[in-house]
N, CA, C and O atoms as CSV, one atom per row, in Angstrom:
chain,resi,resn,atom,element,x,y,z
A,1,UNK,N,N,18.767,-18.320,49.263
A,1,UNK,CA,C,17.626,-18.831,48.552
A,1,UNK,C,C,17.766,-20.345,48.454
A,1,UNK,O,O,18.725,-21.006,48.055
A,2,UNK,N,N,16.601,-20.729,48.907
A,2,UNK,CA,C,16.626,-22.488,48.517
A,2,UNK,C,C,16.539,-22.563,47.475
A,2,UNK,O,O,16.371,-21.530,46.827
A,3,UNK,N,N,16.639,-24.296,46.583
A,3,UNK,CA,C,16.682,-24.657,45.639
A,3,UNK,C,C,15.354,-24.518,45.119
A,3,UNK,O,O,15.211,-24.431,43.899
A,4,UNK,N,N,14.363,-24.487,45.887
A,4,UNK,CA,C,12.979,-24.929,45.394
A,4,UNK,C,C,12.626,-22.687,45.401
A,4,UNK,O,O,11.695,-22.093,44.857
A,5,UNK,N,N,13.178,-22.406,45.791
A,5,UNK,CA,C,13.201,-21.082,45.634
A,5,UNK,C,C,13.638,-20.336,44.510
A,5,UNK,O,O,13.208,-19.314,43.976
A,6,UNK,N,N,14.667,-21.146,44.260
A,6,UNK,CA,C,15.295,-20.376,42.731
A,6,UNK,C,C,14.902,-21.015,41.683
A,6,UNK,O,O,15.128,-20.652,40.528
A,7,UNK,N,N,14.279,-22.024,42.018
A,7,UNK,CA,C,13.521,-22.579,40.328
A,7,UNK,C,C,12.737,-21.598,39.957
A,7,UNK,O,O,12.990,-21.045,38.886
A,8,UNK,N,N,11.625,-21.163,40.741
A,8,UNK,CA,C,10.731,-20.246,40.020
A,8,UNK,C,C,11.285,-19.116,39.674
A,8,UNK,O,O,10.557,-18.495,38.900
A,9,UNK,N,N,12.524,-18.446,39.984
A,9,UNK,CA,C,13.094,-17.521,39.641
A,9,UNK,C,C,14.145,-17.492,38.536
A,9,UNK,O,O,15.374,-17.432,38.579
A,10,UNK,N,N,13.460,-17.539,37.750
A,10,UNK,CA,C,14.671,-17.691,36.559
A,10,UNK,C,C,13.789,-17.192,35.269
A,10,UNK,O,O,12.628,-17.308,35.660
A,11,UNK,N,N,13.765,-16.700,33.939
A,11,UNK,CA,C,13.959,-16.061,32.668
A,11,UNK,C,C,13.746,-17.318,31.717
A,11,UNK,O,O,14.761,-17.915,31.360
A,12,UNK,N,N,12.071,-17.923,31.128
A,12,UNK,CA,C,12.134,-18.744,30.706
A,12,UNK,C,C,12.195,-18.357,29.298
A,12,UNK,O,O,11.516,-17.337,29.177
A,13,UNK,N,N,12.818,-18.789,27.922
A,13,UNK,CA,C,12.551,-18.654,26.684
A,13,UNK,C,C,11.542,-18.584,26.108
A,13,UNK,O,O,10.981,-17.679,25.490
A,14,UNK,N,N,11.230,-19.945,26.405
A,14,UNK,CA,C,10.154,-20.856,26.331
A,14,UNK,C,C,9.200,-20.208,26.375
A,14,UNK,O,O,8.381,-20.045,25.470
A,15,UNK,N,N,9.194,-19.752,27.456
A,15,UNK,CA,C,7.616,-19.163,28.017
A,15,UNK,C,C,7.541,-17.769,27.336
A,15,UNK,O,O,6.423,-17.414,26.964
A,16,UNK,N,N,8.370,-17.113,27.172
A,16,UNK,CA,C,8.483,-15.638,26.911
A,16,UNK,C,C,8.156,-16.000,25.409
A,16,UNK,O,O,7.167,-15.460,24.913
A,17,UNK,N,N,8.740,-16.678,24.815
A,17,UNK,CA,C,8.286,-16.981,23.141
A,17,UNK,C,C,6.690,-17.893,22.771
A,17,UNK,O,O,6.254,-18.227,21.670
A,18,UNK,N,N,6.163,-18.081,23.984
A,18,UNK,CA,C,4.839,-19.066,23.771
A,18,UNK,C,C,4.030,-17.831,24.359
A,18,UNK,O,O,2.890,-17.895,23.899
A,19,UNK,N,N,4.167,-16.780,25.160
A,19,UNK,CA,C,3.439,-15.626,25.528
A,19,UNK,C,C,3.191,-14.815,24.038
A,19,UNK,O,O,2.101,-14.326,23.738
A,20,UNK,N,N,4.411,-14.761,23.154
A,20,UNK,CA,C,4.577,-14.033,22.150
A,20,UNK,C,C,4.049,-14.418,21.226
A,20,UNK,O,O,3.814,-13.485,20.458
A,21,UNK,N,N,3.710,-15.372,20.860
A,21,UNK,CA,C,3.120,-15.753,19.808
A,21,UNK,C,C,1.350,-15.880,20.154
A,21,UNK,O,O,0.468,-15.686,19.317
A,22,UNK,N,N,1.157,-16.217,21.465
A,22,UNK,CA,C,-0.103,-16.254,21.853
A,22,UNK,C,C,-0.763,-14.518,21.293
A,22,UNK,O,O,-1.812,-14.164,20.756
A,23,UNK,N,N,0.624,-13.697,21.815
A,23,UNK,CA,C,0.434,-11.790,21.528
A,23,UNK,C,C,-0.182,-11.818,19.329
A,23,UNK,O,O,-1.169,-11.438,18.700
A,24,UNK,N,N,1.157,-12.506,18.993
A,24,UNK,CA,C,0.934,-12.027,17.947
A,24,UNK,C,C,-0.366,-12.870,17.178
A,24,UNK,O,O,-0.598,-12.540,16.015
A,25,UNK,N,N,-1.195,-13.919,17.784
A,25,UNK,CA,C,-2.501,-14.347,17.347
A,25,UNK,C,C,-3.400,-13.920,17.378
A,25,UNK,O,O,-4.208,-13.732,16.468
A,26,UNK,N,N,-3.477,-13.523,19.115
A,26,UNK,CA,C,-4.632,-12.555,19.527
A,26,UNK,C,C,-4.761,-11.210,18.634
A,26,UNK,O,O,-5.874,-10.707,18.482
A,27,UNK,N,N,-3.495,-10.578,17.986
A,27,UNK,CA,C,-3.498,-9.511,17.280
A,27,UNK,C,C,-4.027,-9.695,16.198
A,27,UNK,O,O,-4.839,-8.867,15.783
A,28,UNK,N,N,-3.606,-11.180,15.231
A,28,UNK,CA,C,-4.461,-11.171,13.976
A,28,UNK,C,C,-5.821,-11.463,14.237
A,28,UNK,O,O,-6.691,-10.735,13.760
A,29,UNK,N,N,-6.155,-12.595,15.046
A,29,UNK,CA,C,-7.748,-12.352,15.073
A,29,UNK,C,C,-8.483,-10.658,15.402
A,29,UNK,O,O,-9.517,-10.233,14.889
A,30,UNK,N,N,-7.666,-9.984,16.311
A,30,UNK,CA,C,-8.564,-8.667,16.776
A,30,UNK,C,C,-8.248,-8.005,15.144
A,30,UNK,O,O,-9.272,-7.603,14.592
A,31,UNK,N,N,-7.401,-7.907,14.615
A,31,UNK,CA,C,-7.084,-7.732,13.359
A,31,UNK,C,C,-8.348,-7.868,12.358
A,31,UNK,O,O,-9.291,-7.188,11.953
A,32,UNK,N,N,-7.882,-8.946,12.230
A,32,UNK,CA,C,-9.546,-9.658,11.204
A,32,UNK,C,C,-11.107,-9.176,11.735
A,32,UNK,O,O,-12.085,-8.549,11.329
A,33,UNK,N,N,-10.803,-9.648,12.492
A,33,UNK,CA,C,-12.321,-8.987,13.466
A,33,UNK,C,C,-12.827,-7.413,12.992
A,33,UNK,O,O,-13.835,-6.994,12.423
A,34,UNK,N,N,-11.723,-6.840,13.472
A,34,UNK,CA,C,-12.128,-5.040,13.357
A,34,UNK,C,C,-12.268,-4.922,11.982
A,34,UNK,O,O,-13.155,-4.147,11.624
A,35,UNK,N,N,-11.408,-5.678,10.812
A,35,UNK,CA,C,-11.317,-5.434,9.454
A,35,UNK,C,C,-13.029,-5.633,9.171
A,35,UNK,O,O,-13.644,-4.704,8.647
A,36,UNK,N,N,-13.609,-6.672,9.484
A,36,UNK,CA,C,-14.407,-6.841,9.453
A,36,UNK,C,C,-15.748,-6.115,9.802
A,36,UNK,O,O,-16.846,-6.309,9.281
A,37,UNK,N,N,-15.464,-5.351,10.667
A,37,UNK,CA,C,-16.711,-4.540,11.706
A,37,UNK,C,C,-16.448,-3.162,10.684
A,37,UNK,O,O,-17.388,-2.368,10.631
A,38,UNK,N,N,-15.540,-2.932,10.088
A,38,UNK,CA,C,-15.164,-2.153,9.702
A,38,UNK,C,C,-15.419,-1.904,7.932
A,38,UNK,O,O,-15.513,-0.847,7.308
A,39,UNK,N,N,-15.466,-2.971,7.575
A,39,UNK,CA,C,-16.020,-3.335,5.830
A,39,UNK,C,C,-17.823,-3.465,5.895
A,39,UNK,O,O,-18.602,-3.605,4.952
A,40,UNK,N,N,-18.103,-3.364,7.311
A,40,UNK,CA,C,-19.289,-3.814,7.437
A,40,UNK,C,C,-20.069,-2.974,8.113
A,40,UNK,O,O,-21.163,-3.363,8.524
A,41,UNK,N,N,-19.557,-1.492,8.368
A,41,UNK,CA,C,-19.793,-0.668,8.818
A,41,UNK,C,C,-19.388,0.465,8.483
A,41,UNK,O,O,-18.805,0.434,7.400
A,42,UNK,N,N,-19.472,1.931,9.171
A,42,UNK,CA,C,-19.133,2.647,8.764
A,42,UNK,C,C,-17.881,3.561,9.869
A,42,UNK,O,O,-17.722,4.722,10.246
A,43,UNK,N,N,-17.552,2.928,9.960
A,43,UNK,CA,C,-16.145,3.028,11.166
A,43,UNK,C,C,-15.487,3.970,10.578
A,43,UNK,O,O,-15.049,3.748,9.449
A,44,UNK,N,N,-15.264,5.252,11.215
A,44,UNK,CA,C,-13.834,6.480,10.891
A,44,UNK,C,C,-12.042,5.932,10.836
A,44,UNK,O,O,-11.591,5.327,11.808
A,45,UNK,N,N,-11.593,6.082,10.217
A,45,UNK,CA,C,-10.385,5.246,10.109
A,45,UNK,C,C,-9.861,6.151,11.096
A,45,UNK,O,O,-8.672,5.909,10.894
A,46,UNK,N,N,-9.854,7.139,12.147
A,46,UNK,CA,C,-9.741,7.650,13.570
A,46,UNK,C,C,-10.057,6.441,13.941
A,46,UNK,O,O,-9.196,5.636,13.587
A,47,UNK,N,N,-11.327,5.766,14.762
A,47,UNK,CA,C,-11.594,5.128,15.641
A,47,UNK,C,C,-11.422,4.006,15.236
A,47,UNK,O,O,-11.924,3.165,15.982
A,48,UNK,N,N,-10.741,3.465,14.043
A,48,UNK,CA,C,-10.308,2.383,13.898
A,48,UNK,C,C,-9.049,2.231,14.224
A,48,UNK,O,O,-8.771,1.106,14.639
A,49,UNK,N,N,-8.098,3.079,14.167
A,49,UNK,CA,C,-7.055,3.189,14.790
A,49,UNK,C,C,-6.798,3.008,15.834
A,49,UNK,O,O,-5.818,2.309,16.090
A,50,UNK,N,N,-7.455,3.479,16.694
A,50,UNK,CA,C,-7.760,3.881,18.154
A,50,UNK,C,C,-8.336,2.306,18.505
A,50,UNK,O,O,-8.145,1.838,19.627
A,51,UNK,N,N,-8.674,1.944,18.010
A,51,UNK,CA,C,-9.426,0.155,18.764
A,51,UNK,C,C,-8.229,-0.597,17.961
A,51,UNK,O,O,-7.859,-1.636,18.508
A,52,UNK,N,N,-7.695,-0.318,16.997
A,52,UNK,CA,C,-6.195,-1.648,16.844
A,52,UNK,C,C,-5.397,-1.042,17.858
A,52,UNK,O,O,-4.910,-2.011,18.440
A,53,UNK,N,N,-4.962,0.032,18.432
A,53,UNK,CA,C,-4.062,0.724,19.368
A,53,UNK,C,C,-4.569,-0.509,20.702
A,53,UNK,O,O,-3.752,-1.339,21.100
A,54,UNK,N,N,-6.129,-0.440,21.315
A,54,UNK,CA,C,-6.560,-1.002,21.986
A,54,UNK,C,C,-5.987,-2.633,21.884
A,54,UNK,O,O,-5.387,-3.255,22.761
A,55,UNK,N,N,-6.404,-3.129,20.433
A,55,UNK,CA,C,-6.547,-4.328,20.407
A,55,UNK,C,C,-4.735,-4.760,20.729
A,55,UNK,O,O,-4.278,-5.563,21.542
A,56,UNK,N,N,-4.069,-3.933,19.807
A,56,UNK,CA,C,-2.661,-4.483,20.131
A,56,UNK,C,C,-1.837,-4.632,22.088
A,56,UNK,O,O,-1.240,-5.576,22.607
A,57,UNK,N,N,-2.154,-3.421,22.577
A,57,UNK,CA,C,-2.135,-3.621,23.389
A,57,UNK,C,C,-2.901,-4.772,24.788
A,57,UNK,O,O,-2.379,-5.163,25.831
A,58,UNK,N,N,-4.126,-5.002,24.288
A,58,UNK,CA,C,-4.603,-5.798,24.802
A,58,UNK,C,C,-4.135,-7.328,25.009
A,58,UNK,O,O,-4.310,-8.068,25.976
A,59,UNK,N,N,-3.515,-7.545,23.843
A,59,UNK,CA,C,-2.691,-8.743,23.042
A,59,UNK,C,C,-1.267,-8.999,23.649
A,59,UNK,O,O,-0.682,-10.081,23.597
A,60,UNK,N,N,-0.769,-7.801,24.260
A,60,UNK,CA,C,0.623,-7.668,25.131
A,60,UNK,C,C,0.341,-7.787,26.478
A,60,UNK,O,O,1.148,-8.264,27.276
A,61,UNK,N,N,-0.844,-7.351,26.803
A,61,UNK,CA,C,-1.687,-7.996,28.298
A,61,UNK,C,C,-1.619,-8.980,28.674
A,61,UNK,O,O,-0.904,-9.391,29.587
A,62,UNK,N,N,-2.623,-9.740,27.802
A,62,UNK,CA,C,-2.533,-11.519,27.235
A,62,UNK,C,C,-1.561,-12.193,27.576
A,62,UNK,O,O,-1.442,-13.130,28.366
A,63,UNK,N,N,-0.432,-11.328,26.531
A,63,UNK,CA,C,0.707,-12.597,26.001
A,63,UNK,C,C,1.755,-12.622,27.584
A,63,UNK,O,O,2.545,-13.533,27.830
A,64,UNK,N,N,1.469,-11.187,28.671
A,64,UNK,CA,C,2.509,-11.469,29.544
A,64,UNK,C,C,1.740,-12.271,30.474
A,64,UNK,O,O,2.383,-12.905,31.311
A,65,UNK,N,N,0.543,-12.351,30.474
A,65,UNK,CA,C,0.187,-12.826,31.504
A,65,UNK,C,C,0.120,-14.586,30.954
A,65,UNK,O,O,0.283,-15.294,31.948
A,66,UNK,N,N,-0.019,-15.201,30.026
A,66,UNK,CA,C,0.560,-16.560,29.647
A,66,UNK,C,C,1.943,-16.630,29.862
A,66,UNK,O,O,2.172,-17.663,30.492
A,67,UNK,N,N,3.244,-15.839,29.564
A,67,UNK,CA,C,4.067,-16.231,29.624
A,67,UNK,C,C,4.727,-16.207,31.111
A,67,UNK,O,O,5.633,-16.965,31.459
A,68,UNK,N,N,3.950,-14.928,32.168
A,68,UNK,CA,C,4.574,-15.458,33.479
A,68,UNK,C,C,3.740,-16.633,34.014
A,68,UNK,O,O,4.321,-17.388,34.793
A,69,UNK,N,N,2.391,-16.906,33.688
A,69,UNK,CA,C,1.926,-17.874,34.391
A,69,UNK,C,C,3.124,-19.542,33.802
A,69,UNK,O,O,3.801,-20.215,34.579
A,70,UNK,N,N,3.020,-19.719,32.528
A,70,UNK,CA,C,3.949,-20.707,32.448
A,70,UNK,C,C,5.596,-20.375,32.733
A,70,UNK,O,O,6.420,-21.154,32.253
A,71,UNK,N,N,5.830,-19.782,33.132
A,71,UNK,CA,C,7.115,-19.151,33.607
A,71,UNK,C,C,7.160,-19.880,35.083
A,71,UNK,O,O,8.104,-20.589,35.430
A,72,UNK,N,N,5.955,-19.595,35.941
A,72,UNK,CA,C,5.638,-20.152,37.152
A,72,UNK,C,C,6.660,-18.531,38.595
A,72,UNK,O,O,6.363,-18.336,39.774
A,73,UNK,N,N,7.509,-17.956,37.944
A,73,UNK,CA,C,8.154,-16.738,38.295
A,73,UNK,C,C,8.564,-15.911,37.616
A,73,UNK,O,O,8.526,-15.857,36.386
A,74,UNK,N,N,9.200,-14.842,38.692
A,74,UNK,CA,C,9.937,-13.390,37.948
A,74,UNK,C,C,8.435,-12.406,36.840
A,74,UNK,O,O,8.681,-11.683,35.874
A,75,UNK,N,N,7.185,-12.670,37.325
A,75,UNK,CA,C,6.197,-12.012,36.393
A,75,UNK,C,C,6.426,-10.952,35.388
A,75,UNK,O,O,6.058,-10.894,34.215
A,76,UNK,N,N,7.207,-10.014,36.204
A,76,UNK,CA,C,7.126,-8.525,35.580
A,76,UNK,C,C,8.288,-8.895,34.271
A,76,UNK,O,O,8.193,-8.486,33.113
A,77,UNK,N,N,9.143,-9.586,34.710
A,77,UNK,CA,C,10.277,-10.072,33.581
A,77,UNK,C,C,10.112,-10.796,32.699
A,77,UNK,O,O,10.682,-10.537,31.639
A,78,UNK,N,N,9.358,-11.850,32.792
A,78,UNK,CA,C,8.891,-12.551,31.926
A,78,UNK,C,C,8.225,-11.624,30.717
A,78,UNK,O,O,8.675,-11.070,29.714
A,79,UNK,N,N,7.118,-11.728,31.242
A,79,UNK,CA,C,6.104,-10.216,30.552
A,79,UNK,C,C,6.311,-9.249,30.255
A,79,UNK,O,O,5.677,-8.970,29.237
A,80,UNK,N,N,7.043,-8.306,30.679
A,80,UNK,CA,C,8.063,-7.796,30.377
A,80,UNK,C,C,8.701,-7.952,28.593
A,80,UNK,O,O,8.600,-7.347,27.526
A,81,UNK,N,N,9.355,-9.135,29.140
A,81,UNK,CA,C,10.093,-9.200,27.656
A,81,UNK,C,C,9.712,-9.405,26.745
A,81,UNK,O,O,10.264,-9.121,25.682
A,82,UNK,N,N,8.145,-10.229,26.932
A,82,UNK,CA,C,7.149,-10.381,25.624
A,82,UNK,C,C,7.107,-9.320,25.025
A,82,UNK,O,O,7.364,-9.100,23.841
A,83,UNK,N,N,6.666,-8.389,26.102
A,83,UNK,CA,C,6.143,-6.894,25.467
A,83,UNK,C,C,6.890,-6.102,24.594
A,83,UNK,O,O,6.453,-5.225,23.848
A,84,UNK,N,N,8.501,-6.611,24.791
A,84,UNK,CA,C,9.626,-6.096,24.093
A,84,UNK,C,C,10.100,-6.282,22.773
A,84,UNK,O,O,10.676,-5.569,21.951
A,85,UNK,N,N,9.523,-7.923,22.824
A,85,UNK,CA,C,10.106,-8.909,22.296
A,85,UNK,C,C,8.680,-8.534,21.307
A,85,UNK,O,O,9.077,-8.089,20.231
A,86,UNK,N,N,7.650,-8.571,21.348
A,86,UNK,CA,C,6.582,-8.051,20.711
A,86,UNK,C,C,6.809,-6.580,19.597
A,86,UNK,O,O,6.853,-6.470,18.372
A,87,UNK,N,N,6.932,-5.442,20.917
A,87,UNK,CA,C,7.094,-4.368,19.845
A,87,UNK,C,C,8.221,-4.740,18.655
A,87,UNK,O,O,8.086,-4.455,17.465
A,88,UNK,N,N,9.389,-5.457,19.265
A,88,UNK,CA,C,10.081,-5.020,18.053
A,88,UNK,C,C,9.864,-6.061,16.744
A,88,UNK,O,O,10.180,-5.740,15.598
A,89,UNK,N,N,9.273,-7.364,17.105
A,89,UNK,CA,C,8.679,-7.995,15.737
A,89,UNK,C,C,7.723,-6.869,15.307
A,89,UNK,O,O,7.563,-6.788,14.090
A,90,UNK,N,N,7.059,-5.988,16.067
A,90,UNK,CA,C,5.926,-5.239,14.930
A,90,UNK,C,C,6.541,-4.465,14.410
A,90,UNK,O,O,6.210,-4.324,13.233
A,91,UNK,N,N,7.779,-3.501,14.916
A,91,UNK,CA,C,8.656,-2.166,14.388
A,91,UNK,C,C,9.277,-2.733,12.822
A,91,UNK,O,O,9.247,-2.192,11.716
A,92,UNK,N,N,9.855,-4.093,13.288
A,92,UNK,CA,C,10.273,-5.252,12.052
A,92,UNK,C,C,9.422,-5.346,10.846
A,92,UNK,O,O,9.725,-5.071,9.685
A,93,UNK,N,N,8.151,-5.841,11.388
A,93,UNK,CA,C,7.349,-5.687,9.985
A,93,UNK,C,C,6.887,-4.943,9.574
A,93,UNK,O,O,6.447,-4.961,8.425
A,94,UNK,N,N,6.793,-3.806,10.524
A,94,UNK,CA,C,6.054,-2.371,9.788
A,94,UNK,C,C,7.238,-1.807,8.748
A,94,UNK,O,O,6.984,-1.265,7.672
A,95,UNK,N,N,8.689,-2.061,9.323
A,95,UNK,CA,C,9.561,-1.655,8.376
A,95,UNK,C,C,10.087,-2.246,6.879
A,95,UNK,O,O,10.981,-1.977,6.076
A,96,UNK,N,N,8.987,-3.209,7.002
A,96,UNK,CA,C,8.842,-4.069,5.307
A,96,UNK,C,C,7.979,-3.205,4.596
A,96,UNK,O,O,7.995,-3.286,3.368
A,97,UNK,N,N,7.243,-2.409,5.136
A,97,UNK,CA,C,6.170,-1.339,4.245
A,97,UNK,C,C,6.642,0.218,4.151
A,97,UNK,O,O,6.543,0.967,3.179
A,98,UNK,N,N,7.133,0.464,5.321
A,98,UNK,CA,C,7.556,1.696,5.598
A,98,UNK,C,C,8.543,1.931,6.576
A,98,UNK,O,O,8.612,1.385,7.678
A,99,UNK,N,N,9.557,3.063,5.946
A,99,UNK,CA,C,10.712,2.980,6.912
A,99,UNK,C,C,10.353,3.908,8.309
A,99,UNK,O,O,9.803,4.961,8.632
A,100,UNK,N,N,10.936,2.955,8.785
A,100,UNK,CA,C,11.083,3.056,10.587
A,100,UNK,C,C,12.038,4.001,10.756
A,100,UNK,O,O,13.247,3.916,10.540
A,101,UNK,N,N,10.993,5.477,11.414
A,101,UNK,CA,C,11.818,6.028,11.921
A,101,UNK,C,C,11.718,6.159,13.470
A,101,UNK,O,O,10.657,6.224,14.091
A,102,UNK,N,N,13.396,6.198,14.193
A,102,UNK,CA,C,13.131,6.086,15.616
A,102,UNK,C,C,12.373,7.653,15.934
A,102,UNK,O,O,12.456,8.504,15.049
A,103,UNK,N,N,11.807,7.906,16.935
A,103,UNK,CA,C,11.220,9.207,17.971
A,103,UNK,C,C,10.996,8.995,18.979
A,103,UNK,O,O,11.623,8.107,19.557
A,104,UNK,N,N,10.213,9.568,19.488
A,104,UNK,CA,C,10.010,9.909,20.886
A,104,UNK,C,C,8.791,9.006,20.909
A,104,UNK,O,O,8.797,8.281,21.904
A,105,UNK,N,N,7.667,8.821,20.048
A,105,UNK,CA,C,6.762,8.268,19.622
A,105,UNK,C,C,6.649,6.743,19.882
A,105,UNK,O,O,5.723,6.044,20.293
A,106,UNK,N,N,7.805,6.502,19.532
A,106,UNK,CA,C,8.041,5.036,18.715
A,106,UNK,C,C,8.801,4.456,20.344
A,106,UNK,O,O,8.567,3.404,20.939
A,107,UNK,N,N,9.712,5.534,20.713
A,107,UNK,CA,C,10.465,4.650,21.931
A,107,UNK,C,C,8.881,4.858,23.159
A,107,UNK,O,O,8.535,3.944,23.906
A,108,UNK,N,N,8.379,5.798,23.111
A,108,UNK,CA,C,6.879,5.869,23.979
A,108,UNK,C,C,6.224,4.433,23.987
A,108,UNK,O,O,6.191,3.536,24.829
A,109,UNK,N,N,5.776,4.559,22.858
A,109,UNK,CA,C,5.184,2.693,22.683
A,109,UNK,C,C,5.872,1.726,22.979
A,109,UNK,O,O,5.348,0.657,23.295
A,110,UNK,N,N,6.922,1.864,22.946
A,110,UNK,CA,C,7.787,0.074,23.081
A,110,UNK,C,C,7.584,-0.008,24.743
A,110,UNK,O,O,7.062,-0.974,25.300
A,111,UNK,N,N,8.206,1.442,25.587
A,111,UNK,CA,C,7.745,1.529,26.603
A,111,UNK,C,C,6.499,0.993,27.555
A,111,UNK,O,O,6.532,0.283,28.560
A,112,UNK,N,N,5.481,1.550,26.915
A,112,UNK,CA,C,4.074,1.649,27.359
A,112,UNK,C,C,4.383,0.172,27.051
A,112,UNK,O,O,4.879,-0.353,28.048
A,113,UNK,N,N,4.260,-0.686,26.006
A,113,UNK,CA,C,4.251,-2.255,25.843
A,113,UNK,C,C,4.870,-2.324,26.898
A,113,UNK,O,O,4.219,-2.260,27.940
A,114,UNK,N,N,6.093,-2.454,26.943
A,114,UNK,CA,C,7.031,-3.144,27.994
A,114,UNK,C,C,6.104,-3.567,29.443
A,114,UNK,O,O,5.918,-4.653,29.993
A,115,UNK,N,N,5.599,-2.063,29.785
A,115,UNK,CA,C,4.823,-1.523,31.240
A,115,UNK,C,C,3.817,-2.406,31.190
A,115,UNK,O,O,3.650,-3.235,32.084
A,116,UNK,N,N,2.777,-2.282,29.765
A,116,UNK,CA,C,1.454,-3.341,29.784
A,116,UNK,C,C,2.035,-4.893,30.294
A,116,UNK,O,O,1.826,-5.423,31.385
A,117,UNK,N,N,2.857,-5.453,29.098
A,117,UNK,CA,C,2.785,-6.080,29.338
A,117,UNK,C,C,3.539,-7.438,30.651
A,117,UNK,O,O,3.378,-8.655,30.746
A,118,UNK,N,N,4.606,-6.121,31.703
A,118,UNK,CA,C,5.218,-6.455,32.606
A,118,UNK,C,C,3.528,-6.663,33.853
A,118,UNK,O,O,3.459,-7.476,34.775
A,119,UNK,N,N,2.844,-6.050,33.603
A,119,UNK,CA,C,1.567,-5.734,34.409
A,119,UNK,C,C,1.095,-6.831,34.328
A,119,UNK,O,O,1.087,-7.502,35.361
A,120,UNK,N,N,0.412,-7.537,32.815
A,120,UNK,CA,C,0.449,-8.628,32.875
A,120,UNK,C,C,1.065,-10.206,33.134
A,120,UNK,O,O,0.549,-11.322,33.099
A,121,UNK,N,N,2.468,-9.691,33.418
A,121,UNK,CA,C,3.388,-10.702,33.928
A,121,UNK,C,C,3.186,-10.851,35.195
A,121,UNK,O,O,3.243,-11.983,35.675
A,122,UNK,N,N,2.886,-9.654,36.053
A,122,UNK,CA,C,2.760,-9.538,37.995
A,122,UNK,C,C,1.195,-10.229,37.940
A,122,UNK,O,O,0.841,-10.662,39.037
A,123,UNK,N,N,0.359,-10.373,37.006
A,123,UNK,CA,C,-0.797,-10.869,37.220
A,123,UNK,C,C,-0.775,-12.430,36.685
A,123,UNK,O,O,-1.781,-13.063,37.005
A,124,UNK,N,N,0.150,-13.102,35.969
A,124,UNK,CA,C,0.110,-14.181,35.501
A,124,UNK,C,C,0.850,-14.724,36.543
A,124,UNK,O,O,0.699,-15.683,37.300
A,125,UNK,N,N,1.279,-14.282,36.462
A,125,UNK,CA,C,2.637,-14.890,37.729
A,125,UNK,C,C,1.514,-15.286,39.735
A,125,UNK,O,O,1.728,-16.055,40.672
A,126,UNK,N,N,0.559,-14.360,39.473
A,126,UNK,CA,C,0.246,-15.002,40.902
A,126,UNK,C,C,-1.157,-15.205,40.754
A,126,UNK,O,O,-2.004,-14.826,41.563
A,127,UNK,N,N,-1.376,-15.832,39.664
A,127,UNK,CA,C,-2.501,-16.464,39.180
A,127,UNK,C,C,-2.512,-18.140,40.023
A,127,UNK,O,O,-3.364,-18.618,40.772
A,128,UNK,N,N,-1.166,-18.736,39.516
A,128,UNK,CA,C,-1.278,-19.869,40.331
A,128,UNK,C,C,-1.470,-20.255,41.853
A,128,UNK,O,O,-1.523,-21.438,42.188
């Protein structure tokens, strides 16, 4: 590998923590938003669930595909780790309200994140 080859290949912090926070913004606005559609409507707390499920995930989409595009390589890794690096700040704060228990459930989702948002890393990444 050339030099100009292995720059883009490398595991940025940086980028993986500026994807993540982009994740966890997009989440409070879709947050606020639905709270909203939702005080202002007559929304089933079913299908409100079901559209934060949406919205969160959507937000791990996002955040990999900012963090491989400024990554400039490695997409799926980059993004990837947002998605990781994501679930477990949410497992974190959900466990300030209620205790976290591990399942099958819980490792399913971190998963599925991981997958979203590695998807969005292979798409940020060859954006440029």
């Amino acid at each position: 590998m050339t030099q100009s080859e292995n720059e883009g290949a490398v595991i940025k912090v940086s980028s993986i923590l500026f994807g993540l926070v982009v994740s966890l913004i997009l989440l409070l606005i879709g947050s606020l938003v639905l709270g909203v559609i939702i005080s202002l409507s007559n929304v089933a707390n079913q299908s409100a669930s079901r559209i934060l499920f949406i919205v969160n995930y959507l937000a791990i989409f996002i955040g990999g595909i900012v963090a491989a595009y400024s990554a400039g390589g490695k997409g799926w890794v980059n993004g990837g780790l947002v998605g990781l690096t994501y679930m477990l700040v949410i497992v974190l704060l959900g466990s300030l309200w209620n205790p976290v228990v591990f399942s099958f459930s819980l490792f399913l989702r971190v998963i599925i994140g991981f997958l979203i948002s590695a998807f969005g890393g292979m798409i940020g990444v060859n954006i440029i």
